[in-house]
C-alpha positions as YAML, in Angstrom:
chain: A
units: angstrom
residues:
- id: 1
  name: UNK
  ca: [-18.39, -0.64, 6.24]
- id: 2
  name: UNK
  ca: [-17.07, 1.09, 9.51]
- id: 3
  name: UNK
  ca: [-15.65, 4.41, 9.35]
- id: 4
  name: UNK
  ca: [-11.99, 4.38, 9.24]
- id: 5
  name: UNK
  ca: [-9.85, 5.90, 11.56]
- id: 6
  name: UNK
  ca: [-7.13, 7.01, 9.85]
- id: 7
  name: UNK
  ca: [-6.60, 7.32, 5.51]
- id: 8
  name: UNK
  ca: [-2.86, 6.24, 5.22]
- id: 9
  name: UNK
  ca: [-0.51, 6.76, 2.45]
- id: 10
  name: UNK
  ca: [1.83, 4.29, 2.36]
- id: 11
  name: UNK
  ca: [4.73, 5.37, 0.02]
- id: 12
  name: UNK
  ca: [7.73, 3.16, -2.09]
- id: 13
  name: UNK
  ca: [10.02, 6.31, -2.18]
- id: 14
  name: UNK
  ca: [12.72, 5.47, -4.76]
- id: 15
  name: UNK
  ca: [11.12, 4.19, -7.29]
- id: 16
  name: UNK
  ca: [12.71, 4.19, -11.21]
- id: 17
  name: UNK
  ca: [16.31, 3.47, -8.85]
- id: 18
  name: UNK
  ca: [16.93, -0.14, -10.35]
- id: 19
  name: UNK
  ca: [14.96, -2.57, -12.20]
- id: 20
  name: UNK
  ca: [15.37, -4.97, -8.74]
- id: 21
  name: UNK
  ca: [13.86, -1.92, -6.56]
- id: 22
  name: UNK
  ca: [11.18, -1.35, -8.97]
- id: 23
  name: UNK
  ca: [10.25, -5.13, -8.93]
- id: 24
  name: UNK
  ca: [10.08, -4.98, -5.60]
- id: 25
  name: UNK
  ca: [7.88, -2.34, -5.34]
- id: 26
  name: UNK
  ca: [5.31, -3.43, -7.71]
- id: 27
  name: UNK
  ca: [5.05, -6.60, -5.81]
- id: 28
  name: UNK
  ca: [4.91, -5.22, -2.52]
- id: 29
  name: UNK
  ca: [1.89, -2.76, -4.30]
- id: 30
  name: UNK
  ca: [0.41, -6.00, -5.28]
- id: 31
  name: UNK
  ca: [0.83, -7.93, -2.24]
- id: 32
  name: UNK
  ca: [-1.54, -5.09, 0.19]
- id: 33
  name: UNK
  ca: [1.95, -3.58, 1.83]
- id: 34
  name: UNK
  ca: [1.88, 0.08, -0.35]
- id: 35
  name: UNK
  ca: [-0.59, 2.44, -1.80]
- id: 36
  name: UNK
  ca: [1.24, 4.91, -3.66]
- id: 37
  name: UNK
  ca: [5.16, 5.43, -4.77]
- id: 38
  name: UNK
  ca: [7.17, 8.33, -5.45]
- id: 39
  name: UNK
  ca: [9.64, 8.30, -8.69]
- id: 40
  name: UNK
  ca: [13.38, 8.77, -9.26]
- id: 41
  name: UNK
  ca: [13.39, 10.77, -12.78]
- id: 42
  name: UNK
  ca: [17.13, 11.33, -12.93]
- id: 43
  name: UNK
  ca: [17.60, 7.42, -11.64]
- id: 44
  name: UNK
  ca: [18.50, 4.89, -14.21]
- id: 45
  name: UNK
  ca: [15.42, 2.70, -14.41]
- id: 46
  name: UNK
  ca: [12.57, 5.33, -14.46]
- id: 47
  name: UNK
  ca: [11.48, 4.98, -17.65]
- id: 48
  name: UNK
  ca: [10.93, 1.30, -16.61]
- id: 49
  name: UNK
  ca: [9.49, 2.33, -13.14]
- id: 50
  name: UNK
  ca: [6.89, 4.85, -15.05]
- id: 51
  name: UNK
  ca: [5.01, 2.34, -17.14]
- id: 52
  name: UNK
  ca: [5.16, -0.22, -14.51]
- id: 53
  name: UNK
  ca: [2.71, 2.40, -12.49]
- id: 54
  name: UNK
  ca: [0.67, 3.04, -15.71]
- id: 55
  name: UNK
  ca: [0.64, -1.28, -15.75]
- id: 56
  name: UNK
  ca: [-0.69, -1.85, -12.47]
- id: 57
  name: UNK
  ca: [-2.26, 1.14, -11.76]
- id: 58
  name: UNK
  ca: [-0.34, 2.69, -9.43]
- id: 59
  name: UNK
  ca: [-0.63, 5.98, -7.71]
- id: 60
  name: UNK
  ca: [2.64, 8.05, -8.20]
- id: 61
  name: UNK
  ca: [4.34, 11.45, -7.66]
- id: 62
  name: UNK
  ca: [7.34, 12.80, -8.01]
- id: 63
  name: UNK
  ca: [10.78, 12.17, -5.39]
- id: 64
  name: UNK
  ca: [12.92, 15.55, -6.23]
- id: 65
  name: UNK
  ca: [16.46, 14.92, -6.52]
- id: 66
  name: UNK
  ca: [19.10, 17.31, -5.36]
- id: 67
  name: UNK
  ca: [21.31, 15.64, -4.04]
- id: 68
  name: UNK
  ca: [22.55, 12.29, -5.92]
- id: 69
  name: UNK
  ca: [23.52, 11.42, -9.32]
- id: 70
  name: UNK
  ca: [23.34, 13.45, -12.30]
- id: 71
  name: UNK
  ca: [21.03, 16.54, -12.56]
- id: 72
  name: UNK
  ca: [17.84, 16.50, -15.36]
- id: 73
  name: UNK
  ca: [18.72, 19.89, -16.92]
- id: 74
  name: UNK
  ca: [21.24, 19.11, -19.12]
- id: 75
  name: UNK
  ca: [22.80, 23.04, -18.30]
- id: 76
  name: UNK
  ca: [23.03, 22.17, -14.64]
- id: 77
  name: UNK
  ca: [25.88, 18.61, -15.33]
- id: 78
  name: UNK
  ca: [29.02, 21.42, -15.79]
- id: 79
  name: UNK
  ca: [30.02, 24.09, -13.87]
- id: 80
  name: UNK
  ca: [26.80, 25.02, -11.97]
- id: 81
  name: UNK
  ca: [26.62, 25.11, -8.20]
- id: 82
  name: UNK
  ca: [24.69, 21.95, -8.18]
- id: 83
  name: UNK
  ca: [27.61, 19.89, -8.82]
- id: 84
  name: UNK
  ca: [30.95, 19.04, -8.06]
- id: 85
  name: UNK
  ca: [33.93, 18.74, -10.13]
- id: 86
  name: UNK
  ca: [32.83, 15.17, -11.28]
- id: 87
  name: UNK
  ca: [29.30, 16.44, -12.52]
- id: 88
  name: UNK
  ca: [27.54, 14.67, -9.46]
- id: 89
  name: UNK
  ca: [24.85, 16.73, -7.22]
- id: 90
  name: UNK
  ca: [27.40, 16.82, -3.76]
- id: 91
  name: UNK
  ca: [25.02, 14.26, -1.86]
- id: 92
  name: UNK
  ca: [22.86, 14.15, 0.83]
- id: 93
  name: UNK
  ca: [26.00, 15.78, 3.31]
- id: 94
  name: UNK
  ca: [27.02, 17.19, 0.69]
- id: 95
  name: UNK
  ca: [23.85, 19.26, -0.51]
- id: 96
  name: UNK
  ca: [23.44, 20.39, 3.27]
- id: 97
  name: UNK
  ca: [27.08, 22.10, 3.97]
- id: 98
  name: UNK
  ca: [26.98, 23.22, 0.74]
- id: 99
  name: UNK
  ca: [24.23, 25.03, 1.76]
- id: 100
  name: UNK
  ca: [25.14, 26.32, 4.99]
- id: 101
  name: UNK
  ca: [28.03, 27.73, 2.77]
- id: 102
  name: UNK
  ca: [25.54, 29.53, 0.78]
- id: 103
  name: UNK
  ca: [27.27, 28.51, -2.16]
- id: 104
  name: UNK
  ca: [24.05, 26.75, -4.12]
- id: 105
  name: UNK
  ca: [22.47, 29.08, -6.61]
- id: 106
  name: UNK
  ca: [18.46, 28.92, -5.66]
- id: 107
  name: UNK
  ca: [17.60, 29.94, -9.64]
- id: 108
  name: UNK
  ca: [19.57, 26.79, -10.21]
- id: 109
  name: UNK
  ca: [17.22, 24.72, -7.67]
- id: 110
  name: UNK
  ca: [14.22, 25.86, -9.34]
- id: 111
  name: UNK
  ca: [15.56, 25.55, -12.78]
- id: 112
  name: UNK
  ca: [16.32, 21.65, -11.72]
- id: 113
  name: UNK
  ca: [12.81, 20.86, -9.96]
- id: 114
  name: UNK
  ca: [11.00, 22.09, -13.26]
- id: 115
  name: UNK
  ca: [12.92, 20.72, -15.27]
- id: 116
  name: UNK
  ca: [12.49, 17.09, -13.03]
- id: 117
  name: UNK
  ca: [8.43, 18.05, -13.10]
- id: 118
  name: UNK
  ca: [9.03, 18.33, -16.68]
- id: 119
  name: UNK
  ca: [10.38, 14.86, -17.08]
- id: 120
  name: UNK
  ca: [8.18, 13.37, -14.75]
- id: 121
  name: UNK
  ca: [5.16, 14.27, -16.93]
- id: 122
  name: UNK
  ca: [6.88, 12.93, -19.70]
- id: 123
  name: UNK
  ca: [6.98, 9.98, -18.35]
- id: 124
  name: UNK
  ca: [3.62, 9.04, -16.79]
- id: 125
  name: UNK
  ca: [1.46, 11.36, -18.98]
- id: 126
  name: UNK
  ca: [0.38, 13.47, -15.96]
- id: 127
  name: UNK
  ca: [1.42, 15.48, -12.91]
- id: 128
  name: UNK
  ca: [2.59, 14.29, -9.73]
- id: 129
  name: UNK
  ca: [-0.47, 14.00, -7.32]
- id: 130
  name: UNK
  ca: [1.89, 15.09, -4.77]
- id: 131
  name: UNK
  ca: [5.85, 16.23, -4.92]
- id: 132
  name: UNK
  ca: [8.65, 15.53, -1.82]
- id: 133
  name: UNK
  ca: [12.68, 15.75, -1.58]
- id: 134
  name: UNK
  ca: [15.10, 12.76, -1.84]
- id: 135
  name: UNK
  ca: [16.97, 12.81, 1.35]
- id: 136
  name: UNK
  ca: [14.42, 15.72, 2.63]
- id: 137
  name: UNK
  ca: [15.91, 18.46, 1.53]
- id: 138
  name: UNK
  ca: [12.51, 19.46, 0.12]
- id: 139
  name: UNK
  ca: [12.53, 21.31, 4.02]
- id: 140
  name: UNK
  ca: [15.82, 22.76, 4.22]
- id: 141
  name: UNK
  ca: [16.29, 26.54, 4.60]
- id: 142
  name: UNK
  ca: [15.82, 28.46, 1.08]
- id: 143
  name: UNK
  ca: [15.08, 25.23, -0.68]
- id: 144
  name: UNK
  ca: [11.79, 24.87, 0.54]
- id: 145
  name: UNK
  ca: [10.84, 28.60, -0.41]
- id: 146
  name: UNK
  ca: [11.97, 27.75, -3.78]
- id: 147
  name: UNK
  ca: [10.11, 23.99, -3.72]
- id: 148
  name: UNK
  ca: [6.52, 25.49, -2.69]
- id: 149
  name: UNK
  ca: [6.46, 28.29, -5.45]
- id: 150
  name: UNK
  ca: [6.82, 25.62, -7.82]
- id: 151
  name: UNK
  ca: [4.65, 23.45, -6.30]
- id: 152
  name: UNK
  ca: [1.92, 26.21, -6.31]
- id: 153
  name: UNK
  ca: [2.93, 27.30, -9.73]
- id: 154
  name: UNK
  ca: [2.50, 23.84, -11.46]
- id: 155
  name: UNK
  ca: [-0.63, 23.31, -9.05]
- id: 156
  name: UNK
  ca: [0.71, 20.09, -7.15]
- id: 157
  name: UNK
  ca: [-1.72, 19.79, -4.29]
- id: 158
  name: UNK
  ca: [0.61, 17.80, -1.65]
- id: 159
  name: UNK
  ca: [4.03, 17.64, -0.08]
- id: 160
  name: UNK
  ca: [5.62, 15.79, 3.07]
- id: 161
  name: UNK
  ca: [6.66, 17.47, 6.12]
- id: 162
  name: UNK
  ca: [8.53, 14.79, 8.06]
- id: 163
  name: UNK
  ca: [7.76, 15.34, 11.24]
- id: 164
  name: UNK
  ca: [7.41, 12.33, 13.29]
- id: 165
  name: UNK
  ca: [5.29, 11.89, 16.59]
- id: 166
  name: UNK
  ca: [7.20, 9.29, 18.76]
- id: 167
  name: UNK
  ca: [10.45, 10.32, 17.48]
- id: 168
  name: UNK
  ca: [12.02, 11.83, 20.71]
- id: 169
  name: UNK
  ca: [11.05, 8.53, 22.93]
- id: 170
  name: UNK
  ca: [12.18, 6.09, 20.00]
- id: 171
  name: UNK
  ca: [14.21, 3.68, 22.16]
- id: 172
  name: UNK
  ca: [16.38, 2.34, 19.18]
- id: 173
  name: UNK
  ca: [17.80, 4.68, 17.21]
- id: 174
  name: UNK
  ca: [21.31, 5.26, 17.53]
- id: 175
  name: UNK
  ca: [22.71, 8.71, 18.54]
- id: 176
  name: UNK
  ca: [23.75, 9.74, 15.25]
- id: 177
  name: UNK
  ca: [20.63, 8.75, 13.71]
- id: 178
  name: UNK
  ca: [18.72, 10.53, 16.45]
- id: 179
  name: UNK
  ca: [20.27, 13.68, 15.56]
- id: 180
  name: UNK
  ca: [19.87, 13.89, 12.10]
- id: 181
  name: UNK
  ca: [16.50, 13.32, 12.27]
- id: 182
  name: UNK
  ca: [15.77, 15.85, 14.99]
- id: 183
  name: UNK
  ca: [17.70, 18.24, 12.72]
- id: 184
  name: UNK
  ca: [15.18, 16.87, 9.77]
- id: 185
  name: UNK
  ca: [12.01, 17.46, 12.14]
- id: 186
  name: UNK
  ca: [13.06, 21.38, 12.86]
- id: 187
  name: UNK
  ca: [14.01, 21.91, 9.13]
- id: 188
  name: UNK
  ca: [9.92, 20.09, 8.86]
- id: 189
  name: UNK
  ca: [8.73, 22.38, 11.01]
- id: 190
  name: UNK
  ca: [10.55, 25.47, 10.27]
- id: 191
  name: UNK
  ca: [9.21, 24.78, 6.66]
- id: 192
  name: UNK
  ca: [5.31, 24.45, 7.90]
- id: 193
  name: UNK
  ca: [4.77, 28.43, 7.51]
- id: 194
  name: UNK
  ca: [6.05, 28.23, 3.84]
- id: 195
  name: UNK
  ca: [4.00, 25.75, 2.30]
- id: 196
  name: UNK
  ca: [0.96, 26.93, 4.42]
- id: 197
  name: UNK
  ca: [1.79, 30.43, 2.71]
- id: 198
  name: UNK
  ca: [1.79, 28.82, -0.96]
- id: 199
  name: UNK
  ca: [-1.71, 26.71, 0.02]
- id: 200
  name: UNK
  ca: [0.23, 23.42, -0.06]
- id: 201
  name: UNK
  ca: [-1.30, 20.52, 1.98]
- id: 202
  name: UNK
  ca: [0.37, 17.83, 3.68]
- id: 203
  name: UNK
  ca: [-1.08, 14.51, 5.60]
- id: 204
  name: UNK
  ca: [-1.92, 15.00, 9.31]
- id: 205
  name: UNK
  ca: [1.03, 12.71, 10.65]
- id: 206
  name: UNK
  ca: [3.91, 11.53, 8.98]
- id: 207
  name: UNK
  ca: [5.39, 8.11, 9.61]
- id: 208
  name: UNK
  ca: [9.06, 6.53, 8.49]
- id: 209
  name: UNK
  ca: [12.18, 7.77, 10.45]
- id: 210
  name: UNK
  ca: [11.73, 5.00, 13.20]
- id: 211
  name: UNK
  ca: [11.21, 2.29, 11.08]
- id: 212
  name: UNK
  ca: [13.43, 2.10, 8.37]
- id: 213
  name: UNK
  ca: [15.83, -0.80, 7.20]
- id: 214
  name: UNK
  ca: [16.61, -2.69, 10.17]
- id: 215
  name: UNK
  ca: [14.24, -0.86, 12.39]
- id: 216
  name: UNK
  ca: [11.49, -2.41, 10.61]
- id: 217
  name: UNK
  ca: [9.70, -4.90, 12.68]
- id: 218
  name: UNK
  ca: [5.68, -5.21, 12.78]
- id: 219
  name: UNK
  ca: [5.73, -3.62, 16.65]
- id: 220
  name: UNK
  ca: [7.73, -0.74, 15.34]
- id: 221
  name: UNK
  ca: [5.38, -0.37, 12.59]
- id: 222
  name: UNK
  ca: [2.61, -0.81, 15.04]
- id: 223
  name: UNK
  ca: [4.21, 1.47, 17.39]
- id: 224
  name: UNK
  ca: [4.38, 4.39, 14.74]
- id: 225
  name: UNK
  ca: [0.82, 4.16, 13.68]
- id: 226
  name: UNK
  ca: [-0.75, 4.44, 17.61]
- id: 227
  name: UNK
  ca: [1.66, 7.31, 17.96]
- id: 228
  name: UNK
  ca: [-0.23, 8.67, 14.40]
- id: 229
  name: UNK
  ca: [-3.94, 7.55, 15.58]
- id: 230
  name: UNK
  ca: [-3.28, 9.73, 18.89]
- id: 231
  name: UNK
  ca: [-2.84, 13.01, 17.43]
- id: 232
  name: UNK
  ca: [-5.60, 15.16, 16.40]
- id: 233
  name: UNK
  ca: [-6.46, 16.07, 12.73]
- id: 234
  name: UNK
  ca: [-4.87, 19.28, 11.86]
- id: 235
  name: UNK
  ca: [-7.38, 20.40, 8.90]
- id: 236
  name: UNK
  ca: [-4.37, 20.09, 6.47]
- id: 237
  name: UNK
  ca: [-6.06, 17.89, 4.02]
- id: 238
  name: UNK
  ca: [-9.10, 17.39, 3.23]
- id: 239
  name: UNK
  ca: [-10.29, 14.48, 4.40]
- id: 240
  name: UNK
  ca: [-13.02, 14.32, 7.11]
- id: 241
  name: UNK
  ca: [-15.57, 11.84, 8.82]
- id: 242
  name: UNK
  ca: [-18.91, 11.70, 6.75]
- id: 243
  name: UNK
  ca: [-20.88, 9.48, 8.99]
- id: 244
  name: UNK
  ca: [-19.59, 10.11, 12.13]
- id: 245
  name: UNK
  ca: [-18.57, 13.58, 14.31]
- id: 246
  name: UNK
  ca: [-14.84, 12.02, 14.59]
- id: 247
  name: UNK
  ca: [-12.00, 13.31, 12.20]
- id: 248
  name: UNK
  ca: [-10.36, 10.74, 10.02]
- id: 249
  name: UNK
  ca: [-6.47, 11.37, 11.11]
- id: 250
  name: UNK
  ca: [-4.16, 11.65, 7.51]
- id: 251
  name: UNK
  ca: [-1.19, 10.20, 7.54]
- id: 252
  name: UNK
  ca: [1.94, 8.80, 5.24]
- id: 253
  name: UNK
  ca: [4.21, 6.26, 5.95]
- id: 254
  name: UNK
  ca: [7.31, 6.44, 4.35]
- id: 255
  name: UNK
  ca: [8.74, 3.13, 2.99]
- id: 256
  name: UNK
  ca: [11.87, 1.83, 0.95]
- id: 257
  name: UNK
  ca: [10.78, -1.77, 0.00]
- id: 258
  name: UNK
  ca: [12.53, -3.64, -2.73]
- id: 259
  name: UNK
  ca: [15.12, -5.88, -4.18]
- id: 260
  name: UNK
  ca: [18.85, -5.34, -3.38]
- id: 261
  name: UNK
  ca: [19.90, -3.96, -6.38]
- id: 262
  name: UNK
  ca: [23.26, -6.00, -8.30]
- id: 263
  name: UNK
  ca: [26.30, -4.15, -7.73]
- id: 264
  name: UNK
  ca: [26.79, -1.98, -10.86]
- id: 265
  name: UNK
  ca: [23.61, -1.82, -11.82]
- id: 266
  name: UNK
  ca: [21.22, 0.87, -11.09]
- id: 267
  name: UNK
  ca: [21.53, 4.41, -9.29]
- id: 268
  name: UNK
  ca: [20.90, 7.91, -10.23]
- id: 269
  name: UNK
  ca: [24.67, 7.97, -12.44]
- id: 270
  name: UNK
  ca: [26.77, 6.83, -9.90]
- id: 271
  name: UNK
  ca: [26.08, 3.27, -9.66]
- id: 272
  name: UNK
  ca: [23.77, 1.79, -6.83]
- id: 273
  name: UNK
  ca: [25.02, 2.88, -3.02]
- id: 274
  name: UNK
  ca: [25.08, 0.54, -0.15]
- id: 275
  name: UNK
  ca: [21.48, 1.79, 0.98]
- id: 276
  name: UNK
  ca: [20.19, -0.15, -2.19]
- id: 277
  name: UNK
  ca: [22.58, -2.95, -2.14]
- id: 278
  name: UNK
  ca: [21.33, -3.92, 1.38]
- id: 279
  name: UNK
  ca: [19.19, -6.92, 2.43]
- id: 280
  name: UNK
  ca: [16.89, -4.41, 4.61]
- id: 281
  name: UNK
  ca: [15.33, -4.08, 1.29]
- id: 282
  name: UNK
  ca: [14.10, -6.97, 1.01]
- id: 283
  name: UNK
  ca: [13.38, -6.79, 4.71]
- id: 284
  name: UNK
  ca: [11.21, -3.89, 4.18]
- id: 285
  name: UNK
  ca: [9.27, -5.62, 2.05]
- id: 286
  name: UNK
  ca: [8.83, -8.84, 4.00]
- id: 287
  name: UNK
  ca: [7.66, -6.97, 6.80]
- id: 288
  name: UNK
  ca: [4.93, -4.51, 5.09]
- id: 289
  name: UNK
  ca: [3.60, -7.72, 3.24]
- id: 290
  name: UNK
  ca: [3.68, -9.57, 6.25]
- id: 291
  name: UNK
  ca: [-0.02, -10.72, 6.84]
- id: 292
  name: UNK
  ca: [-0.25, -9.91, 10.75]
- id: 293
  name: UNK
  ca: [0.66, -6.65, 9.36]
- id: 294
  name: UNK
  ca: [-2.29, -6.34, 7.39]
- id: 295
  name: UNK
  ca: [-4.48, -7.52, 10.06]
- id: 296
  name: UNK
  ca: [-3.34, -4.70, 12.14]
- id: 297
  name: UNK
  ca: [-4.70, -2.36, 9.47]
- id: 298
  name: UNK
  ca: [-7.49, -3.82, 9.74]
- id: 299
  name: UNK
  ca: [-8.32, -3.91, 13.06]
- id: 300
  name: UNK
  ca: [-7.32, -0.32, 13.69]
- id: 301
  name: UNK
  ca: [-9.65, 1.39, 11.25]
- id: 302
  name: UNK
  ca: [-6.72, 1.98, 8.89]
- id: 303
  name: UNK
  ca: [-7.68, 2.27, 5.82]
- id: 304
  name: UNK
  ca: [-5.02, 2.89, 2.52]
- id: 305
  name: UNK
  ca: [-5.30, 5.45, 0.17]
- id: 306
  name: UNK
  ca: [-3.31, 7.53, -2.27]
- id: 307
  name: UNK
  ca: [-2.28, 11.46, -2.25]
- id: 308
  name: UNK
  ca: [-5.54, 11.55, -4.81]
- id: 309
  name: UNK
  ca: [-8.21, 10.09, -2.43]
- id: 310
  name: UNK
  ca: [-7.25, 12.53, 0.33]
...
């Protein structure tokens, strides 16, 4: 077998959100189009979600939620700085300008993420092979201080730093798209001295902004991954050519295939949002599955993996 060129994570972020998403998820696992998923524990279906990875196998780790639904610690749903007056976390706006307002309580972060690692084992029996933020806010200023130590502390080996290459000359992203991702990519980066400081390891290139929902197509996708095969390994995992003197390039691709969840069923306490409601879904899925898709993989010297394998 030829040497690969690149060891790609492909990740179902969301999963446990609703018994649809989690369907489609598992098929799209079983159909060639992910290789790993990351889990929802304060969503309504991730009991569900859990032994539907211990089912079929599938690699999993944990998707931190801060920012929708109802928190884990049951002394964090009143009167903590996590919430608002209904008991929700303030959303993924929300979370940011609260924030900036330095009105979150960073003992109250960590006291949520451990208790959410907690849960998670509970669940699947085991660790997370590898631990990122809903909505990213696993990168945003204090947070991420607060994310690595427990990361290091509970010895999860992997996060996500979402920093795209190919973002900047991404032709069709809207402009307020564009800038919340470019805010996204310098909360990444800013974050990349943090982790390195707690000896937490992330893929070599990280793939998803460009290509999510609607901006899905197989040339997008394809677009992405020669931006990703370009760069050069940056030693941050582990992973390295054994027959050969070139590096294997690391990378994730960050995915939200599934179902559209029913209307009232589903969510993280709240009830499912439009995001999960929508047809691009479905689309998602369609297009990851799709078998030209796979080809591509093929052809390129891309070769699938988990968090584990890297």
């Amino acid at each position: 077998m030829p040497q690969p060129r690149m060891m790609l994570v492909v990740t179902g972020d969301d999963f446990g959100y609703c018994p649809r998403r989690n369907q489609g998820i598992v098929d799209c696992f079983q159909a060639g189009g992910i290789s790993n998923v990351s889990l929802l524990v304060n969503a309504s279906a991730a009991k569900e979600a859990a032994d539907l990875a211990k089912r079929h196998s599938i690699p999993i780790g944990l998707h931190a939620n801060l920012s929708e639904g109802i928190p884990v610690s049951p002394s964090l749903r009143q009167a903590s700085t996590l919430v608002n007056q209904q008991g929700f976390l303030h959303g993924k706006m929300g979370f940011r300008q609260a924030l900036e307002r330095h009105q979150l309580s960073m003992e109250q972060v960590e006291l949520e993420l451990r208790a959410q690692v907690r849960l998670f084992r509970e669940l699947t029996g085991h660790l997370p092979h590898h631990m990122d933020g809903h909505q990213h806010v696993h990168v945003l200023p204090e947070v991420r201080e607060v994310f690595a130590q427990v990361l290091s502390d509970i010895s999860i080996p992997y996060t996500r730093i979402p920093v795209e290459p190919g973002l900047h000359s991404c032709p069709w992203l809207p402009a307020h798209l564009q800038r919340f991702y470019t805010q996204v990519e310098k909360d990444a980066l800013d974050s990349i001295p943090v982790f390195t400081r707690y000896g937490i390891r992330w893929p070599d290139a990280y793939l998803g902004l460009t290509t999510m929902g609607p901006n899905m197509s197989i040339s997008n996708l394809q677009r992405a991954l020669r931006h990703a095969l370009a760069i050069e390994p940056s030693g941050t995992t582990s992973c390295s050519a054994s027959s050969s003197d070139q590096p294997v390039v690391t990378a994730e691709l960050m995915v939200h295939p599934g179902y559209p969840s029913h209307p009232q069923e589903g969510g993280c306490g709240e009830g499912p949002d439009d995001f999960s409601q929508s047809a691009d879904r479905q689309h998602e899925l369609n297009v990851l599955t799709d078998p030209s898709m796979l080809a591509f993989y093929s052809q390129e010297g891309v070769q699938f993996c988990a968090f584990k394998d890297l």
